[in-house]
LOGUTOR-538278 format. One line per 10 residues: number of its first residue (from 1); their letters; for each residue x, y, z of N, C-alpha, C. Coordinates in steps of 0.2 Angstrom, whole numbers. Layout:
! residues N
NUM	A	X:Y:Z:X:Y:Z:X:Y:Z ~ ...
//
This chain:
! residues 343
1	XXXXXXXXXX	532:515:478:535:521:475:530:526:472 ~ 534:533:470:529:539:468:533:538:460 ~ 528:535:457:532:539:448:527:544:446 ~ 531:550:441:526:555:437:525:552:431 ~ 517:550:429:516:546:425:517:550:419 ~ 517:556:418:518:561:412:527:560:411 ~ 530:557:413:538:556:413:540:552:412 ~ 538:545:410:542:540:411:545:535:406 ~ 550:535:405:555:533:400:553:525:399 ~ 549:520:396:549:516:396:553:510:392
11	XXXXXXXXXX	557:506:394:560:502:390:559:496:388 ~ 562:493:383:562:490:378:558:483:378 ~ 560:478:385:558:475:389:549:475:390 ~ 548:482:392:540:483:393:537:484:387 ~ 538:487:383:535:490:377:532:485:371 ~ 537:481:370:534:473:367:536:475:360 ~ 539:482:357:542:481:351:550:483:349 ~ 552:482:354:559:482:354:562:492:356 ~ 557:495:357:560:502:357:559:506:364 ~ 561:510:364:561:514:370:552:518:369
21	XXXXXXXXXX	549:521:374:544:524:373:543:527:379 ~ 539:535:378:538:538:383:531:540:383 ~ 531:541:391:521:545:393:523:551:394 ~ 515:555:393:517:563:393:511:564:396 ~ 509:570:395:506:572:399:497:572:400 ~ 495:571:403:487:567:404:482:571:397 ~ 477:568:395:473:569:392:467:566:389 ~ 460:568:391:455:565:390:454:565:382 ~ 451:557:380:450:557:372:442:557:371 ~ 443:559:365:434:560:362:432:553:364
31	XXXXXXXXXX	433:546:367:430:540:368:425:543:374 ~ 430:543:379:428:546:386:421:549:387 ~ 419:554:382:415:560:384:408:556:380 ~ 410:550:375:404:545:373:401:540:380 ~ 405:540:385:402:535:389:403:528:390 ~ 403:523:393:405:516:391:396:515:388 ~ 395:509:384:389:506:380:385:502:384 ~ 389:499:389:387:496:395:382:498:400 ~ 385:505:400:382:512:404:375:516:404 ~ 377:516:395:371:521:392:377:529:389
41	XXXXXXXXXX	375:531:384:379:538:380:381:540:386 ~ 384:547:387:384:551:390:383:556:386 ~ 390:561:383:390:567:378:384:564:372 ~ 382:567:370:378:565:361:384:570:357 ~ 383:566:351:389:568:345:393:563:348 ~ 396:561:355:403:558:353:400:548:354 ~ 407:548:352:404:541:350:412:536:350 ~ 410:528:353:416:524:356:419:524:348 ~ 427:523:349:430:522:342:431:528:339 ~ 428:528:333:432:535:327:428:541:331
51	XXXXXXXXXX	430:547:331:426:551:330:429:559:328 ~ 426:558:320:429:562:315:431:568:316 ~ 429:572:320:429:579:321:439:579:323 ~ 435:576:330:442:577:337:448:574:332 ~ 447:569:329:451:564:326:455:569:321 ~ 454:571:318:454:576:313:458:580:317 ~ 456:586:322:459:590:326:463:588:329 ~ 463:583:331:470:579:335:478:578:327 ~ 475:575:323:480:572:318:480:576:312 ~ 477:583:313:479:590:310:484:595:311
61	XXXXXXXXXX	483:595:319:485:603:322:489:599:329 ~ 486:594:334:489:594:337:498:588:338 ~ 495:584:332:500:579:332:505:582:326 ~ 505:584:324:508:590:319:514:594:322 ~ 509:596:327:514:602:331:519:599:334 ~ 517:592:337:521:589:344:521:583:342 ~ 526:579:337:528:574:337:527:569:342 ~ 533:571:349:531:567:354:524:567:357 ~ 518:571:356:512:569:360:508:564:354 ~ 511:562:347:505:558:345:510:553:345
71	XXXXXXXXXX	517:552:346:520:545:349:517:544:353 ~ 514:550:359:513:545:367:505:543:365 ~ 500:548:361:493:548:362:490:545:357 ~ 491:546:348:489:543:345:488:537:345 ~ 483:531:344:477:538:340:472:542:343 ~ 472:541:347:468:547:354:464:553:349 ~ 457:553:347:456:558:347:457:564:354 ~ 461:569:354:460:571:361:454:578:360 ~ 452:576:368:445:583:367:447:587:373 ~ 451:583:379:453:589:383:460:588:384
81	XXXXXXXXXX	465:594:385:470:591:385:473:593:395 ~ 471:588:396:471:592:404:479:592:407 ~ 483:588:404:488:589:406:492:598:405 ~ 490:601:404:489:609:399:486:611:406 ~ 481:611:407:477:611:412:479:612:420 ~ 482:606:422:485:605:429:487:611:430 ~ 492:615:429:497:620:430:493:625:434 ~ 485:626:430:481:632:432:477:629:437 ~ 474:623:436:469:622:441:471:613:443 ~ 474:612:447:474:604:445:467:601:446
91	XXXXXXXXXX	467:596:439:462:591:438:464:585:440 ~ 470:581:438:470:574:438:477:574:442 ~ 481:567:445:488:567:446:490:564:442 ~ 497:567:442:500:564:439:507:560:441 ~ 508:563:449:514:558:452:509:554:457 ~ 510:549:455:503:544:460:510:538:463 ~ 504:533:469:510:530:471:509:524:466 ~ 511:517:466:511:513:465:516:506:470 ~ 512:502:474:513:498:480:513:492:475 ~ 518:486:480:517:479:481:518:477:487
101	XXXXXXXXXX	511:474:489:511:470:496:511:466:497 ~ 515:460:502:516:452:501:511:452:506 ~ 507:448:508:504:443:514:504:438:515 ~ 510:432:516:509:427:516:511:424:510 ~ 509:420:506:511:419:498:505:423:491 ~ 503:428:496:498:432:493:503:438:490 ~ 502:442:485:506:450:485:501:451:478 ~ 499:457:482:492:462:478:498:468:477 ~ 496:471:469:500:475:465:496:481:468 ~ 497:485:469:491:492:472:492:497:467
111	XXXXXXXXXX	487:500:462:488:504:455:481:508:456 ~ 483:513:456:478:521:455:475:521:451 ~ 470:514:448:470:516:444:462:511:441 ~ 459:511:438:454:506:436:456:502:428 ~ 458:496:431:461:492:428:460:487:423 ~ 457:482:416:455:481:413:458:473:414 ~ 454:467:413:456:464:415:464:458:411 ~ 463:462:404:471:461:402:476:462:403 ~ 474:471:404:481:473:406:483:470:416 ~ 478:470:418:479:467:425:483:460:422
121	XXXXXXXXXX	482:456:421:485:450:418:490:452:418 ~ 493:454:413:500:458:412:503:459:418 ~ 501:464:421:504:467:427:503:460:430 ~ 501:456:433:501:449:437:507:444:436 ~ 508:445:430:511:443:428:519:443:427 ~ 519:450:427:527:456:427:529:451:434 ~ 525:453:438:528:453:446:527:444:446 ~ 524:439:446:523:435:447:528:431:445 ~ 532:431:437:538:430:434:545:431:441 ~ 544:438:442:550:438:446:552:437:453
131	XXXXXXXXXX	543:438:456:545:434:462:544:428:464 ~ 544:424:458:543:415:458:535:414:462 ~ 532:417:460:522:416:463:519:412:458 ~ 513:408:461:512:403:458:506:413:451 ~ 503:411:448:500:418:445:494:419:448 ~ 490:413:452:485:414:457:486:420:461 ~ 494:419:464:493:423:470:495:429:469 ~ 495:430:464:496:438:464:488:443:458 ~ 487:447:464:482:451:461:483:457:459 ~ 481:461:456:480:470:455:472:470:461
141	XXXXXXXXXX	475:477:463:470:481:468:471:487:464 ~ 465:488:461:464:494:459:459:501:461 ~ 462:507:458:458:513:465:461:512:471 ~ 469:510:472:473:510:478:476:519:480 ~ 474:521:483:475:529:486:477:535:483 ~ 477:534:477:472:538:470:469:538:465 ~ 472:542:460:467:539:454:468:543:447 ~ 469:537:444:471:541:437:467:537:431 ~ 459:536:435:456:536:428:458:528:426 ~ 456:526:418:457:519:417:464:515:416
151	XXXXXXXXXX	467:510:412:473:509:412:471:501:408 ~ 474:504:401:471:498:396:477:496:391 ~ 478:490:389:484:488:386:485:492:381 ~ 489:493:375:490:496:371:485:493:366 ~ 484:489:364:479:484:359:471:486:362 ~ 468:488:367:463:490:369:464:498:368 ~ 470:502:370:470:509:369:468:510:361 ~ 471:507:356:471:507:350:465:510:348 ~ 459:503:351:454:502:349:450:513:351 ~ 452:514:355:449:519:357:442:519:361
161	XXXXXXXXXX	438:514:364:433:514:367:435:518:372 ~ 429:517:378:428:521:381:433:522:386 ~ 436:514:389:440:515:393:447:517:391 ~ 449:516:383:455:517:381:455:525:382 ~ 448:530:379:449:537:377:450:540:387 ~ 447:534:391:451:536:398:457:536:399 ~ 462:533:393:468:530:400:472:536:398 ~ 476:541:401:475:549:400:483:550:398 ~ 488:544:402:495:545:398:497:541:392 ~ 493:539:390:494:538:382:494:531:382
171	XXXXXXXXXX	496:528:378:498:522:374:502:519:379 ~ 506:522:382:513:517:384:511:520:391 ~ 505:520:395:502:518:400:504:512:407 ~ 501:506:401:502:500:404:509:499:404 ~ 513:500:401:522:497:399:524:499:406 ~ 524:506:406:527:511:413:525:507:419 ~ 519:505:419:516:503:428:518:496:428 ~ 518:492:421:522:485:423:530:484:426 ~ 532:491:422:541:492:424:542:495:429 ~ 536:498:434:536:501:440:534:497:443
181	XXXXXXXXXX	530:492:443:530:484:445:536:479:447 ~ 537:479:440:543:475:440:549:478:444 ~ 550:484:444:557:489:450:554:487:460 ~ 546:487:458:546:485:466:547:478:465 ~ 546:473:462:544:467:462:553:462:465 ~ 558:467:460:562:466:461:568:467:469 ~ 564:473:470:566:477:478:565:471:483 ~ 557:467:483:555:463:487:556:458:486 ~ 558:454:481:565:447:478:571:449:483 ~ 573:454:482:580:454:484:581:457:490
191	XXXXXXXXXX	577:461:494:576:464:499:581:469:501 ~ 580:472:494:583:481:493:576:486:494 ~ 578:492:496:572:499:495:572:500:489 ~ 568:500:486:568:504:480:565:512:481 ~ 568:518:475:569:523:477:561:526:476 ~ 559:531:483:552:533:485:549:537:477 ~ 554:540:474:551:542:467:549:549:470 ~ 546:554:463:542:562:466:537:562:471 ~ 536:564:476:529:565:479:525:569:478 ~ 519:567:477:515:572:474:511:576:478
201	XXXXXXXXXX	511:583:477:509:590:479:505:589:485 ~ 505:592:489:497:593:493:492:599:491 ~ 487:597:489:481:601:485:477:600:491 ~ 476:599:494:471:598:499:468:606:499 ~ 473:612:500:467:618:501:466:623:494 ~ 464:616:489:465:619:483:461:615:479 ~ 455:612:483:451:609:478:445:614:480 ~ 444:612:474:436:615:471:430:611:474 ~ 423:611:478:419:613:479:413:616:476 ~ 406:609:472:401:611:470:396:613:476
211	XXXXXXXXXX	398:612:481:393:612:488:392:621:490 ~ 388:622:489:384:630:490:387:630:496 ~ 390:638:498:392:639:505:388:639:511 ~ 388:639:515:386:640:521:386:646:524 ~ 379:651:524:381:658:524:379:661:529 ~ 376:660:535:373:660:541:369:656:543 ~ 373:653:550:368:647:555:365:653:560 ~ 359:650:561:354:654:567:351:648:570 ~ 350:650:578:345:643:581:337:647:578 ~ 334:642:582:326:639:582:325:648:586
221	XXXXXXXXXX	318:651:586:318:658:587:318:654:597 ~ 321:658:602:320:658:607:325:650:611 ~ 329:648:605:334:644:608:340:644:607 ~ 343:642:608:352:644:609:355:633:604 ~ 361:638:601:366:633:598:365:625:603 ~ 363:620:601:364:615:607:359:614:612 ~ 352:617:609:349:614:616:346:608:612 ~ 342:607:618:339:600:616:332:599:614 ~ 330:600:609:324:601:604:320:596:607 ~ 323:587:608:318:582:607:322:580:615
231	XXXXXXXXXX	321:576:620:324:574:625:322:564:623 ~ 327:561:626:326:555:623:320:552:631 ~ 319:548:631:313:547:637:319:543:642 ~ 316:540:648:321:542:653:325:533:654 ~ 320:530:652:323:523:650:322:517:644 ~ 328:513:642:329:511:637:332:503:639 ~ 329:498:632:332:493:636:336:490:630 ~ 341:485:629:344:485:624:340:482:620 ~ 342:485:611:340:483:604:334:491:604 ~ 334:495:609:330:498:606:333:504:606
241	XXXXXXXXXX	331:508:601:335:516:597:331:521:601 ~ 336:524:602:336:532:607:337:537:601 ~ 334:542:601:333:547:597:333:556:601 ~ 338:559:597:338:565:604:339:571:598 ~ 335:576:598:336:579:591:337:588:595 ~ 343:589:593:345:598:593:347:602:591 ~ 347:609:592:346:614:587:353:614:587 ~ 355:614:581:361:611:578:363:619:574 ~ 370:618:570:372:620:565:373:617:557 ~ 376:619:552:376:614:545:382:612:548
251	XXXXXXXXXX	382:606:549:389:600:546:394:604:543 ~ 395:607:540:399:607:533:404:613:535 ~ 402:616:540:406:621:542:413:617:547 ~ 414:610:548:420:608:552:417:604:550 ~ 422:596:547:419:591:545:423:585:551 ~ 426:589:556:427:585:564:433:578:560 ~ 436:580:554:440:574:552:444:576:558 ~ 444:565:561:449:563:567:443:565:573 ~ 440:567:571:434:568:579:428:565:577 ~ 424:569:581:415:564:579:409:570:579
261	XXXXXXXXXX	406:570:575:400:574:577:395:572:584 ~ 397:567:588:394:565:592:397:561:595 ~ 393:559:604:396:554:606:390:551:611 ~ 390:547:611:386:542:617:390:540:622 ~ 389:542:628:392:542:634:388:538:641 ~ 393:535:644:390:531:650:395:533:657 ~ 389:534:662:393:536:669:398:532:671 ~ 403:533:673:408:529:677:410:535:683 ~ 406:530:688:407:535:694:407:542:696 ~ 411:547:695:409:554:694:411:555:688
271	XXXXXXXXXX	413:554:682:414:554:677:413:549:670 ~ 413:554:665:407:550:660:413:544:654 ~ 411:541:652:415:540:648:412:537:640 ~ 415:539:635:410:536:628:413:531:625 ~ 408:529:623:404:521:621:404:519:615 ~ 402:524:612:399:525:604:400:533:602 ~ 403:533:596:402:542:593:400:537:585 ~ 403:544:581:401:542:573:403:537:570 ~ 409:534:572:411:528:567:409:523:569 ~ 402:522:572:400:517:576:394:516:571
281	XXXXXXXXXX	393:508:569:386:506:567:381:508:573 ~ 380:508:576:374:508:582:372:516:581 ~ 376:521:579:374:527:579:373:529:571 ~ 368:534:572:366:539:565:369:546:568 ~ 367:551:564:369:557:562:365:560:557 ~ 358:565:558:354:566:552:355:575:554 ~ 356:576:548:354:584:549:349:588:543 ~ 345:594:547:340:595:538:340:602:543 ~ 337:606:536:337:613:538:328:612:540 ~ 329:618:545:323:620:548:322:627:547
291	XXXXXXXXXX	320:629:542:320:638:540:324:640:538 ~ 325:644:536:329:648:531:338:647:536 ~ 338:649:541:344:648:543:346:644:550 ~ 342:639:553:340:635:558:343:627:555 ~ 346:624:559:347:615:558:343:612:562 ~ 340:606:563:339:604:567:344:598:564 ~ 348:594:572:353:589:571:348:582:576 ~ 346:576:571:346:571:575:350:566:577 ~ 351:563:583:356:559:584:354:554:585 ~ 354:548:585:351:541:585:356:536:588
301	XXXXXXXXXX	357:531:593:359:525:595:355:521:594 ~ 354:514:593:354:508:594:356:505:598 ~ 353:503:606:355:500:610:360:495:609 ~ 366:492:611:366:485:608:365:480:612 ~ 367:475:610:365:468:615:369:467:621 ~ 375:468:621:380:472:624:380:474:629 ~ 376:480:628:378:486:632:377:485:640 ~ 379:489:645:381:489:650:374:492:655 ~ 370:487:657:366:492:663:371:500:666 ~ 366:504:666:369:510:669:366:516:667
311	XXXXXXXXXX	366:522:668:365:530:665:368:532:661 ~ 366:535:654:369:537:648:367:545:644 ~ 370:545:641:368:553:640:374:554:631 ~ 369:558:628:370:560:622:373:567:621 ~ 380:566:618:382:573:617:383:575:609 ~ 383:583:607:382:583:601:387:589:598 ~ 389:589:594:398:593:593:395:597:587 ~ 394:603:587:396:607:581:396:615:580 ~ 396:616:574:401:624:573:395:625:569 ~ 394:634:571:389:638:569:394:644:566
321	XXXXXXXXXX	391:647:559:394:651:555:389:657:557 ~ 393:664:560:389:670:563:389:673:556 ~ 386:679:558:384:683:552:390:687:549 ~ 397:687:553:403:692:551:408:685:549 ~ 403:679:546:410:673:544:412:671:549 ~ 412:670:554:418:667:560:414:661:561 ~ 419:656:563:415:650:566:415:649:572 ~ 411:646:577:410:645:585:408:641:586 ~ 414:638:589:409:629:592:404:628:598 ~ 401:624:597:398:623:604:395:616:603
331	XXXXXXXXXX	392:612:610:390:606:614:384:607:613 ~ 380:602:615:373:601:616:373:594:620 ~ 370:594:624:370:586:630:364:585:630 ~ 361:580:631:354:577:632:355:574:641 ~ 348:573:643:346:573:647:349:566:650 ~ 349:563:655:353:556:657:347:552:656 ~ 347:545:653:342:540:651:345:533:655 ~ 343:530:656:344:523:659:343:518:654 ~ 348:513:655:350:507:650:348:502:655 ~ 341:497:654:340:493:659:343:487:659
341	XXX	343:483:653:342:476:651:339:474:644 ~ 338:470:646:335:463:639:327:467:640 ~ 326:470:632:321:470:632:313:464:632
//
C-alpha cells in the first residue's frame, strides 16, 4: 500500500498510551545536522541530544504557533522544516509505499525506510502476531523502493540522537508503519486486497542535478563521432580482455536507461548477433575527457570461458551535444577479432 506519512491518524492500539495520535509533516531536527558519533560530527555547533538554540526556537515560536506539530514533533529541535518546503522544491516523500511479501513461511515487511533495530522488532512483531509466524520468520527490509530517512521507536526519538533528529514525521512515526503493517498483515491472513492508498507524484523531470552540464561534444581534430581510435588486434583466445577505445561523446547526454552503451557481438551466418552489452560482468565501459571538448570511450570484454569459437566485433552507442543544444546519436563498430579457444 501507498500511505501519506504526513497524514496518518494513528490508533490507540499502536500508540501504546491509550490515545489516538497523528504525523505531520516531515522535518529534519537539530540531531541530524550533528551526525551519528559512530560516524564522526558532521555540522559543528550541533550536537546529538539538547541542543539549545534549535530547542529554544522550536519550543518558543514553533510549537507555540502549532499545537499539533509539537504533539507530532516534540521534542525535536527542528532546524529544517522540509515538509514547508516540498511544495516549492520536493526534497523528501512523503506518500511512500509500504509491502509485505510471503516466501514460503518467510514474509519480509518492505519499509522506506532505515530501520533501528527495536523499532524493526516491533514491526516483526505487529505482523508476526497476526499472521501466526514463528518471529524468526519474519524480517524488516529496509531502503525498500524509497526513502524516508530513519525510523526510531518513540523512546529512541525522545532521546533525540542522531537517528531520532532523522526520523522526519515525528514521534508517532513508528505507530503508523506498524498499523500500516498490521492492515497488510491482515489483508494477507485473510486473503482480502487491501486499499493501494495515495500514489506518489512522479518528479522524475523535477529533480535537481549537482553534475555540471554538458555544453559541447567535439571529436579528436580530423575524426568523426565513432571512429575507432584503438582497433582490438585480430585474435583473442578465452580469459583474455579485448580492449577497443573511440572517439566517443559524455555519457550523460542519454543515460541509454532500458539500452546499453555498448554491445559485443558474434557472427551468426550473414548476420551479427550480441553476446554481451553493459549489464554484463565480462564487459567495462570507461569514458574521460580528451581536450576541452573530445571523449574518448573505452570498451573492454573479457573473454569468458564459455565463449563460442567464431568472429566478433565491438559496437559502441552514443549521443553527442552540437553547439545549437541538439542531441545526435550515432554508432561506432570496431574491426572483426577472432575468438580462438583455450588460451
Amino acid at each position: 500500500m501507498y500511505v501519506d506519512m504526513s497524514t496518518v491518524d494513528v490508533r490507540p492500539e499502536f500508540t501504546g498510551d491509550g490515545a489516538h495520535h497523528r504525523t505531520c509533516e516531515p522535518a529534519i531536527g537539530a540531531a541530524m545536522a550533528a551526525g551519528s558519533t559512530e560516524d564522526g560530527p558532521a555540522f559543528p555547533t550541533f550536537a546529538e541530544g539538547a541542543n539549545p538554540l534549535w530547542d529554544k526556537v522550536s519550543d518558543s515560536v514553533l510549537y507555540e504557533a502549532s499545537p499539533e506539530l509539537k504533539e507530532c514533533q516534540a521534542p525535536k529541535g527542528i532546524v529544517v522544516p522540509i515538509g514547508e518546503m516540498n511544495p516549492i522544491c520536493p526534497w523528501v516523500q512523503e506518500k511512500v509505499p509500504v509491502q509485505l511479501v510471503r516466501v514460503g513461511q518467510l514474509y519480509l515487511i518492505g519499509i522506506p525506510g532505515e530501520v533501528t533495530v527495536a523499532a524493526g522488532l516491533r514491526l516483526r512483531r505487529t505482523v508476526a502476531d497476526i499472521v501466526d509466524a514463528d518471529l524468526r520468520d519474519v524480517l524488516v527490509t529496509g531502503y525498500s523502493n524509497s526513502y524516508l530517512h530513519y525510523v526510531t521507536t518513540p523512546e529512541e526519538y525522545d532521546a533525540q540522537h542522531y537517528e531520532g533528529g532523522s526520523t522526519l514525521f515525528g514521534r508517532w512515526q513508528l505507530p503508523a508503519l506498524r498499523q500500516v503493517s498490521a492492515e497488510l498483515a491482515t489483508a494477507m491472513r485473510d486473503g482480502s486486497s487491501p486499499p493501494l492508498g495515495p500514489r506518489p507524484p512522479d518528479l522524475s523531470g523535477r529533480q535537481l542535478s549537482v553534475q555540471p552540464p554538458v555544453l559541447l561534444d567535439h571529436p579528436q581534430l580530423g575524426r568523426k563521432f565513432g571512429d575507432v581510435l584503438k582497433q582490438p588486434r585480430a585474435s583473442y583466445t578465452r580469459g583474455e580482455s579485448v580492449l577497443t577505445t573511440f572517439a566517443g561523446a559524455h555519457p550523460g547526454n542519454d543515460r541509454h536507461r532500458g539500452g546499453s552503451y555498448l554491445e559485443v557481438q558474434r557472427r551468426n551466418g550473414d548476420s551479427w548477433e550480441t553476446v554481451a552489452d553493459d549489464g554484463d560482468w565480462s564487459t567495462t565501459f570507461r569514458w574521460a575527457r580528451d581536450g576541452i571538448a573530445a571523449s574518448k570511450i573505452t570498451i573492454g570484454w573479457q573473454v569468458p570461458a564459455e565463449a563460442t569459437k567464431g568472429s566478433y566485433r565491438i559496437r559502441y552507442r552514443g549521443e553527442a551535444k552540437e553547439a545549437l543544444g541538439m542531441i545526435r546519436s550515432f554508432t561506432g563498430t570496431s574491426n572483426t577479432f577472432a575468438v580462438t579457444g583455450a588460451g
